[in-house]
N, C-alpha and C positions, 0 to 999 in steps of 0.2 A: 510496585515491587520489581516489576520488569526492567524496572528504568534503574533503578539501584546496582539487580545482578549485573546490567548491560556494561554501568558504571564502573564497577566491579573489573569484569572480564569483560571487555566489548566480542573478544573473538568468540569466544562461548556462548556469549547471549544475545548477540544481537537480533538473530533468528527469533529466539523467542520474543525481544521489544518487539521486534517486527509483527509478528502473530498478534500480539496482543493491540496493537495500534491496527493495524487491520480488521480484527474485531470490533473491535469498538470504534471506529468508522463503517463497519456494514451495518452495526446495530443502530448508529445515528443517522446512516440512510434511510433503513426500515424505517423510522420512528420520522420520517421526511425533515431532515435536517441535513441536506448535504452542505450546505454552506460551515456546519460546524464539523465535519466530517472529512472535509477535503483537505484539513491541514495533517490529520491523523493518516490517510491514505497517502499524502505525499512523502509524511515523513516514513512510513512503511516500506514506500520503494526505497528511499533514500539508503536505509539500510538492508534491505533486499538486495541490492546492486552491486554489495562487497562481496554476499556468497553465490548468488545469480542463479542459474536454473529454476525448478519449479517454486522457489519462493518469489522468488521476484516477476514471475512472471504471475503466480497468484495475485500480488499487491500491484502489479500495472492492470489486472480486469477488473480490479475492485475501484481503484482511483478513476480508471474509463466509465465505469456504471455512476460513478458522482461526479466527474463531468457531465456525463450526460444528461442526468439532475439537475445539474446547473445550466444548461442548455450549452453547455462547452463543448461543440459537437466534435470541430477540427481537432482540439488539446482530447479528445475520447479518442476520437481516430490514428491520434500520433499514438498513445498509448498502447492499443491494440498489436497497431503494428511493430512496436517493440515488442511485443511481449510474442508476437509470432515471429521474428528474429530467434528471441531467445528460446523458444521451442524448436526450431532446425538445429 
């Protein structure tokens, strides 16, 4: 549904795809699946990145906690420190 409204209006909803793919990569972490996880967190930032502030820096410590999962230590750390950029 998310992917329709975003389709629809990207500027309106992309926030919301974003949330919604974010979700459902935290829930496919919990459930230890970050490998299935990690594409739904990338595309999260992805569109995080157009409105920026506290979205996107939610969706770069969520995609760091599944790197991490993935033993992707370095590509967690790049993360992180983006996302404490975009908090200053």
């Amino acid at each position: 549904m998310s992917r329709i409204l975003a389709a629809r209006d990207p500027i309106a909803h992309s926030c919301l795809l974003a949330k919604s793919l974010r979700t459902a990569a935290t829930l496919l972490l919990l459930r230890r699946r970050p490998a299935q996880a990690l594409p739904l967190a990338e595309e999260s930032v992805a569109l995080a990145r157009g409105t920026g502030g506290a979205p996107l820096v939610v969706s770069l410590v969520c995609l760091a906690e599944i790197l991490n999962a993935l033993h992707r230590y370095g590509e967690a750390a790049d993360a992180i420190a983006e996302a404490d950029k975009v908090r200053e």
